[in-house]
N, C-alpha and C positions, 0 to 999 in steps of 0.2 A: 759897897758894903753888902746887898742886897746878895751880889754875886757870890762873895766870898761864904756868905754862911751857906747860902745855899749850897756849893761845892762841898762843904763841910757835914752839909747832911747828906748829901748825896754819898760820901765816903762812908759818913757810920748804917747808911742804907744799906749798902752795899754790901758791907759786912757780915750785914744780918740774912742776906741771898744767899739757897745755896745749890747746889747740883747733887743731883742723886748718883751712885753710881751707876755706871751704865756697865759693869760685868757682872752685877745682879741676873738670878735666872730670871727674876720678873721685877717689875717696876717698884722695888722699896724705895719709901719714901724715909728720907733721911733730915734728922733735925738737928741744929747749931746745938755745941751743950751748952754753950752758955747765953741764949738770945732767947728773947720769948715777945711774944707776937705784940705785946703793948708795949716794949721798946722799939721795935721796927714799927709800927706801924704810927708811932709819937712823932718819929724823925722822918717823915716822910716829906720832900719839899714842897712847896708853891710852886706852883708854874710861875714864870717868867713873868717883869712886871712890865715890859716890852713884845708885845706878842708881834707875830709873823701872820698878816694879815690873811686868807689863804682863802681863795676861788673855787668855788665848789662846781665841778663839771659833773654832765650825766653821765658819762661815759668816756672810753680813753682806747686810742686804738690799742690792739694785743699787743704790740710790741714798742709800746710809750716809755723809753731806757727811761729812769727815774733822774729828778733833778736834784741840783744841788743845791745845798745848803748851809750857814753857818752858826754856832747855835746864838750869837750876839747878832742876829740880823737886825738892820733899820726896822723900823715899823713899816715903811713905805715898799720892801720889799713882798713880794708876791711869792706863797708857793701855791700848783695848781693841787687841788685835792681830789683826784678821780674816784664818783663814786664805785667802789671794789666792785667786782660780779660778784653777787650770792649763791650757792648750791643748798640742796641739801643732802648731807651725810648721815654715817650711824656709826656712835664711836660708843663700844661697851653695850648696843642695844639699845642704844640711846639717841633721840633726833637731834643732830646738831646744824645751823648755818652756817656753813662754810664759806668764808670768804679769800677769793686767791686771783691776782692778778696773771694770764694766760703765762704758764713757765716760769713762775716763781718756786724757789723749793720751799717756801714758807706760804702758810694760811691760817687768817685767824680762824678760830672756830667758838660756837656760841650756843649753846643750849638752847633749845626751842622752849616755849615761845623766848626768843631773843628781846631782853628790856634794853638792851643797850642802844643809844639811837645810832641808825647804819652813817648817819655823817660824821659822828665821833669815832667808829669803828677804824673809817674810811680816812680819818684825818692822820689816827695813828698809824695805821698800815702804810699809807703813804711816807711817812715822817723815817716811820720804820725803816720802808726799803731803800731811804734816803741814807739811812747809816750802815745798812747792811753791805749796799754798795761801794761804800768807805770801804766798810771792814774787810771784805773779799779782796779789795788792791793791797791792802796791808799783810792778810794770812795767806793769802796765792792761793789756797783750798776752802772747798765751802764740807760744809755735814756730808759725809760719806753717802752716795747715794743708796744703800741699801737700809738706809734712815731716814729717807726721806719718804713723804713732805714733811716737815719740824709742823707740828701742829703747837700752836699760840694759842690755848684758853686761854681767855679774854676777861673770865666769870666764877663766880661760883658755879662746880657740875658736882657731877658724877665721880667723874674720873680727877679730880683735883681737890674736891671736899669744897670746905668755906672756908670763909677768911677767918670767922671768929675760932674756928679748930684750928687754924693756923700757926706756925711759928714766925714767919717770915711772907714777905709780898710775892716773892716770888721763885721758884727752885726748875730746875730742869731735869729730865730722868729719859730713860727710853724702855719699851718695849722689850722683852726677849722675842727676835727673830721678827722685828717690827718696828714702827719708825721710830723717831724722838719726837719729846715732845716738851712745853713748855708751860706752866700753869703760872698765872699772875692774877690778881686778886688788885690789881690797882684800878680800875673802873670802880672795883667796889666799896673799896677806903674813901678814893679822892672825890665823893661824890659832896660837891658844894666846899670844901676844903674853906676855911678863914671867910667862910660866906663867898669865896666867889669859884664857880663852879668850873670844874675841867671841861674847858669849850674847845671845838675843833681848833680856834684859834691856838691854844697853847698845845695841843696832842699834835700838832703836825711839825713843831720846832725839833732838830737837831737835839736839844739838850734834854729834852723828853724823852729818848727813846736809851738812856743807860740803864736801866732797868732790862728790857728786851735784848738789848747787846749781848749785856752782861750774861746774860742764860744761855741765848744763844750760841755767844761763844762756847760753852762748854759742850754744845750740839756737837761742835767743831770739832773735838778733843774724844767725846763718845767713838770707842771702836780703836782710834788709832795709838791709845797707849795703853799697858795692862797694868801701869802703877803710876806712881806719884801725883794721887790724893786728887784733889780737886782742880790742879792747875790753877789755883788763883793769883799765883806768881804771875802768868800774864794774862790771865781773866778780868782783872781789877785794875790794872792800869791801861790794859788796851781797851775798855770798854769804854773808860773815864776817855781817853785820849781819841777816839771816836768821835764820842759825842761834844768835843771843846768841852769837857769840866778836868780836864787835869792840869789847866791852870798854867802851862809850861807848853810851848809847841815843840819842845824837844824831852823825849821819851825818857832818854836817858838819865835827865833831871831830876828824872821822879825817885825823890826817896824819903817818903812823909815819915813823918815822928810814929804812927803804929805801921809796922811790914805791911804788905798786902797779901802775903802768901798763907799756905798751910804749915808751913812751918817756921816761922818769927821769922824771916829775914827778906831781903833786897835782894830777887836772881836778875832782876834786866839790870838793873844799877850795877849788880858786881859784874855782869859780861861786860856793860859798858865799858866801865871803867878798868877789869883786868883784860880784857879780849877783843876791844873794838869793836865792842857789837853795838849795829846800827837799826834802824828802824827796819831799813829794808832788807835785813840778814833774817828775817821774819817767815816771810814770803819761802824763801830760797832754802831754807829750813825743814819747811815743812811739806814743801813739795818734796824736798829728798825723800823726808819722812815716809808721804802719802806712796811715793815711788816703791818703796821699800815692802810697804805696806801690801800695794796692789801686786807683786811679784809672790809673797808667799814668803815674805823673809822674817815677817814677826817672829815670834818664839814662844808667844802665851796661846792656848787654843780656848778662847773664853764667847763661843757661843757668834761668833760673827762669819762675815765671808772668807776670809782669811786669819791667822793667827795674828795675833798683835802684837806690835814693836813694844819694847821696854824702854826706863829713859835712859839705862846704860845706853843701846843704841841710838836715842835722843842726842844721847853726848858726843858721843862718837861723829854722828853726824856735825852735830856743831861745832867740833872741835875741827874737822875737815873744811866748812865753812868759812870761819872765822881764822882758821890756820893757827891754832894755839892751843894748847892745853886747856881746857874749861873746867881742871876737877877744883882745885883754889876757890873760883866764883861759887860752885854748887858748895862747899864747904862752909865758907863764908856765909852763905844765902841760908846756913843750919837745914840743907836737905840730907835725909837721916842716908851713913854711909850703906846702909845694908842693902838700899836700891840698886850701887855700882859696886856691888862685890867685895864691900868693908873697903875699899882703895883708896880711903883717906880717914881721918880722925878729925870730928868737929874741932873746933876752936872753944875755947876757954867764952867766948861771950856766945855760943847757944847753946852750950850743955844747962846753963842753968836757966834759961827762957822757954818762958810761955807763950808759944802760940795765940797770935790775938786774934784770927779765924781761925776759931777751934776746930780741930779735924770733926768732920761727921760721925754718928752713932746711929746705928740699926736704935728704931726706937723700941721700947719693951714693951707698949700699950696694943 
């Protein structure tokens, strides 16, 4: 039971995340219209009532591949939690601790003086790179390197605001001509949560790190399309299915009672089910994509190394992939015709639907 509602806040969590654009000339921050920071931050879960015991070492050699994980582990299973190397950096003129394990594209970062304690830093980062690793085998490409390293505020700063000005836990944006970045505000909500306090023990679990995924991925997605919206069509199912909370070990399954997308409908469930699309057509996808990409064959010129692909040739790629026509599923899934050239007409059940991840808004304040 415990599981189940938790999965359930973690979906309307979820909702309330959001990605900035990244073809902004500079890092606007963009807010849900319809979500406001004391509904997200009400439905925020409990950690786990079965924690994953976890070994705190001093140190880890440089190239310690990360381990695995599952997020219903025994209690008696072990993960080890190396403590991260610290730096210090300077993000906006400001002193931040940087935490980065040797050749990661990701590091937390933490405003000086740093109140967060570095074993709970160290438990998430860890936990993190444990899902991150997942997620790389499943999307074949990581954040475009001229976006990297994905910097992970960890806190209230500078360059992320606070939680209480907040709308949401946590959103992702990048730089003009500079990396991505990620701001979370969950150290600063979950502090003592239902009286019992976010300990290493629960930050280093698998099903802790959907939140991070979930931004992350849109790292992923930064640069290499120059339209359709936030990608949450498979931002919110591959993040949930990452971390074990999508409740299903097969992708395909997934077609909950509200859409996950920006525009009301089900695109992995309709590829599934009209075009045989499988988990591992993911991977295979997007590497064409990133191929595409790194050749100069995008078509948008918005400010990156190369011009950027559209999802018309998104589709076209996929349609080569999966060897079928993919415009029915994008139809069906109510993605608006005028991305692929008016080349189809919605259906009668999304012309009259609302979007239940309301598109973003430049905010006016």
């Amino acid at each position: 039971m415990f599981r189940k509602i938790s999965l359930l806040l973690i979906l309307f969590l979820i909702s309330a995340c959001n990605a900035i654009s990244p073809d902004a000339p500079a890092p606007i921050r963009f807010v849900p219209a319809a979500t406001t920071q004391a509904t997200a931050a009400s439905s925020l879960p409990p950690a786990s009532p079965t924690p994953v015991k976890p070994i705190v070492q001093a140190t880890a050699p440089a190239n310690t591949p990360p381990a695995t994980a599952r997020a219903s582990a025994p209690s008696a299973t072990t993960i080890a939690i190396n403590l991260v190397p610290a730096t210090t950096i300077q993000i906006l003129g400001a002193t931040y601790k940087s935490y980065q394990m040797p050749g990661d594209p990701f590091r937390f970062v933490c405003p000086e003086p740093c109140t967060v304690d570095p074993k709970l830093i160290s438990a998430q980062y860890t936990g993190f790179r444990i899902a991150h690793a997942k997620l790389i085998k499943l999307t074949g490409v990581d954040t475009l390197p001229e976006l990297l390293p994905v910097n992970i505020h960890v806190k209230n700063d500078q360059r992320c605001g606070n939680l209480s000005q907040s709308s949401s836990l946590s959103y992702a944006s990048k730089w003009t001509n500079g990396n991505a970045y990620i701001c979370t505000f969950l150290f600063e909500y979950i502090k003592g949560i239902g009286g019992q306090p976010y300990s290493p023990e629960f930050a280093v679990q698998l099903d802790q790190q959907t939140i991070f995924i979930h931004e992350y991925l849109h790292t992923i997605f930064f640069g290499r399309f120059a339209d359709g919206g936030n990608q949450h069509d498979f931002v919110t199912p591959l993040a949930l299915f990452v971390t074990d909370k999508l409740g299903n070990p097969d992708l395909c399954a997934y077609r909950p009672q509200t859409p996950p997308g920006d525009y009301g409908g089900h695109l992995i469930y309709e590829l599934c089910r009209q075009n045989g699309f499988r988990i591992s057509h993911l991977a295979t996808s997007l590497i064409e994509q990133d191929k595409l990409y790194q050749s100069g064959g995008g078509k948008i010129n918005q400010l990156m190394k190369h011009p950027l692909t559209t999802m018309a040739q998104f589709r076209e790629i996929l349609n080569r992939v999966l060897g079928s026509d993919t415009t029915k599923a994008f139809a069906d899934a109510c993605w608006p015709p005028a991305l692929f050239g008016n080349s189809y007409v919605l259906p009668n059940s999304c012309t009259n639907r609302t979007p239940t991840v309301a598109p973003t808004r430049i905010p006016t304040r």
